[in-house]
C-alpha positions as CSV (number, residue, x, y, z in Angstrom):
1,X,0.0,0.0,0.0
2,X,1.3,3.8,-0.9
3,X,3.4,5.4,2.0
4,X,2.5,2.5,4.3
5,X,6.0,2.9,6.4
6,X,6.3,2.8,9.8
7,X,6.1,6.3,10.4
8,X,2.9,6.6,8.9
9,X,1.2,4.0,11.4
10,X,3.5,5.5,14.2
11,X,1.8,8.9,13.3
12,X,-1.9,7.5,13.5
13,X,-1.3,5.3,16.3
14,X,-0.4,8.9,18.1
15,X,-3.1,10.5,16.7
16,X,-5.8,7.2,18.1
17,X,-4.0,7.8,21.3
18,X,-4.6,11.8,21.2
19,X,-8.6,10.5,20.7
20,X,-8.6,8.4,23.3
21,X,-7.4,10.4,25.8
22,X,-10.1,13.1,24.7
23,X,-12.6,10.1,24.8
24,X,-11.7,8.9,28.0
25,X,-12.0,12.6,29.2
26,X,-15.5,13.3,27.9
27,X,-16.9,9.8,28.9
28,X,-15.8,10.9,32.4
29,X,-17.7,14.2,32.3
30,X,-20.5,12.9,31.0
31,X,-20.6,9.9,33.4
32,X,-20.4,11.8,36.1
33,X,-23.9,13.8,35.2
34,X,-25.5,10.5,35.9
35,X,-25.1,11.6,39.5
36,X,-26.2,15.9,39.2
37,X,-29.9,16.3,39.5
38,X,-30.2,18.4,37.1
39,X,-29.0,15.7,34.1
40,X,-30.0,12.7,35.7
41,X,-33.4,12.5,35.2
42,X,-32.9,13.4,31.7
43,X,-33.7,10.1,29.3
44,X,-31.3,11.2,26.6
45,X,-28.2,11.5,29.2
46,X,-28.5,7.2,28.3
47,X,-28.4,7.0,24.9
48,X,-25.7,9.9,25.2
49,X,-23.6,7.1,27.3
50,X,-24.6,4.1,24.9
51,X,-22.8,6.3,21.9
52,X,-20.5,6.8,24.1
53,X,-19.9,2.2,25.0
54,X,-20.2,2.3,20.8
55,X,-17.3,4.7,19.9
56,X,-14.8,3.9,23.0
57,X,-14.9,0.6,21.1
58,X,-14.0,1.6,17.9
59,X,-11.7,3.7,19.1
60,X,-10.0,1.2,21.2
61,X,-10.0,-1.7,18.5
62,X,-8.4,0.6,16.1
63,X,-5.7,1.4,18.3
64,X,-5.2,-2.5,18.6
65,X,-4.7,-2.5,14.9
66,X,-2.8,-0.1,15.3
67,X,-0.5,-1.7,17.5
68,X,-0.2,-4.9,15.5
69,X,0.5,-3.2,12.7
70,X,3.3,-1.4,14.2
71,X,4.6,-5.0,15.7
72,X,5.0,-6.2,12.6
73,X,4.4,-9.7,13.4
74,X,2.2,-10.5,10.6
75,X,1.8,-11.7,6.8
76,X,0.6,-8.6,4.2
77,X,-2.9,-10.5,4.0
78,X,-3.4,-10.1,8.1
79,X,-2.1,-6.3,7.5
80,X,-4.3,-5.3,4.8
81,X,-7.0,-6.7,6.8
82,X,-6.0,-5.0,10.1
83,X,-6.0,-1.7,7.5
84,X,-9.1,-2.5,6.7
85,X,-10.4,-2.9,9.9
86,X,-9.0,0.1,11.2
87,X,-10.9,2.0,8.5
88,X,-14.0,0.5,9.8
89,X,-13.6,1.2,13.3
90,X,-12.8,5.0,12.4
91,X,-15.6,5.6,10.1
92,X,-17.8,3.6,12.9
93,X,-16.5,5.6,15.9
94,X,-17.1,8.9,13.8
95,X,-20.9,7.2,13.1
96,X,-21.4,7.3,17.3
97,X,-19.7,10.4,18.1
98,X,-22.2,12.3,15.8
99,X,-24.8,10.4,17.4
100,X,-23.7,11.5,20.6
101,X,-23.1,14.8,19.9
102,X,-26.9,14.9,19.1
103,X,-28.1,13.7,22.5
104,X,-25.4,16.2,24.1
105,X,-27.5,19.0,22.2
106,X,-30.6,17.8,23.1
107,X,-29.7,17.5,27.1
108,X,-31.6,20.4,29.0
109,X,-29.7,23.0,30.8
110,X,-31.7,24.7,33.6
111,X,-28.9,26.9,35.0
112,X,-25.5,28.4,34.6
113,X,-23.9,25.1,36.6
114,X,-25.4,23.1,34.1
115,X,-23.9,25.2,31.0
116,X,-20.5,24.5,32.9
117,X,-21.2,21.0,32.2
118,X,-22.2,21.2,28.4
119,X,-19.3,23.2,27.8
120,X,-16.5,21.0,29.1
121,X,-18.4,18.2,27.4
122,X,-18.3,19.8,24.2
123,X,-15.0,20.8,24.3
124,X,-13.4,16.9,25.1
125,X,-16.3,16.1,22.2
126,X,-14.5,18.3,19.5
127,X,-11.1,17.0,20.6
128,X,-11.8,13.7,20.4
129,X,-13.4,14.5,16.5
130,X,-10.9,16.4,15.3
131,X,-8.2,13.9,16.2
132,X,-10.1,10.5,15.2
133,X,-10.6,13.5,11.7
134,X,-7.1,13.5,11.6
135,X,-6.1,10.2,11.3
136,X,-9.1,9.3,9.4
137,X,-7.7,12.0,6.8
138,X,-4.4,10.7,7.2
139,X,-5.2,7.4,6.4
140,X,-6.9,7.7,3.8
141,X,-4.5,9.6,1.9
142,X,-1.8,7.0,2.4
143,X,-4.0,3.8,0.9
144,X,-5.5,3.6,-2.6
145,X,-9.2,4.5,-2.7
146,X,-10.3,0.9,-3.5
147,X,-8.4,-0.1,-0.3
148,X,-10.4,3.1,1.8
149,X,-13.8,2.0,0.0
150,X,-13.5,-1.8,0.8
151,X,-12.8,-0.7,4.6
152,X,-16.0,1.8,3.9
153,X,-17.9,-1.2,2.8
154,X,-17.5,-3.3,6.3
155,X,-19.0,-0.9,8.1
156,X,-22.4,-2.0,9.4
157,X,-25.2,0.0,8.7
């Protein structure tokens, strides 16, 4: 596949990791609503955290390819698939963050405490977009487009 060196999985493996961490960040925030009043009675605050199970998953099994790609350990038929795979999981992770972000609109705020809450929730939310973005981009500049559109085509609608 075009550029696929090392560096370029080092540099999306580091760009997975800079999702996580913004994942793991705003799936702490918006756990921890589950115990303010003012969020917790609100229906939508669970199908905000089942997004949430969804794209920590991706996110994570993408990382795992990831990581076995940069071991090495493998023949070029388990690494294309891996590739694949790891297209999949981004475009999937993606799917449930937009889902997400949708329940995160629709969550009622009733006072200035509760905006304080949105707005650390949205900010980890954009990070963890616009680095899972990057190495999406990334990606998909460095395989040929029948490579990204068989990864497109695993994805499960």
């Amino acid at each position: 596949m075009a550029e696929a060196t090392d560096s370029l999985w080092q540099r999306l493996y580091r760009r997975v990791q800079s999702a996580l961490y913004a994942e793991q960040v705003f799936c702490s925030i918006t756990s921890e609503m589950n115990y303010l009043p003012n969020f917790a009675r609100q229906p939508v605050l669970r199908s905000l955290h089942a997004e949430n199970y969804e794209s920590s998953y991706h996110l994570n099994t993408a990382a795992g390819n990831l990581v076995r790609i940069l071991a090495g350990a493998h023949s070029q038929r388990q690494q294309r698939r891996l590739v694949l795979m790891t297209i999949e999981c981004f475009i999937e992770a993606r799917e449930h963050m937009d889902k997400a972000a949708g329940y995160l609109r629709r969550l009622e705020v009733t006072d200035k405490r509760d905006r304080a809450w949105i707005d650390a929730a949205w900010h980890w939310h954009e990070q963890r977009v616009r680095w899972l973005t990057k190495a999406m981009r990334r990606l998909q500049a460095s395989v040929p487009e029948s490579v990204w559109q068989e990864g497109v085509g695993l994805v499960k609608s």
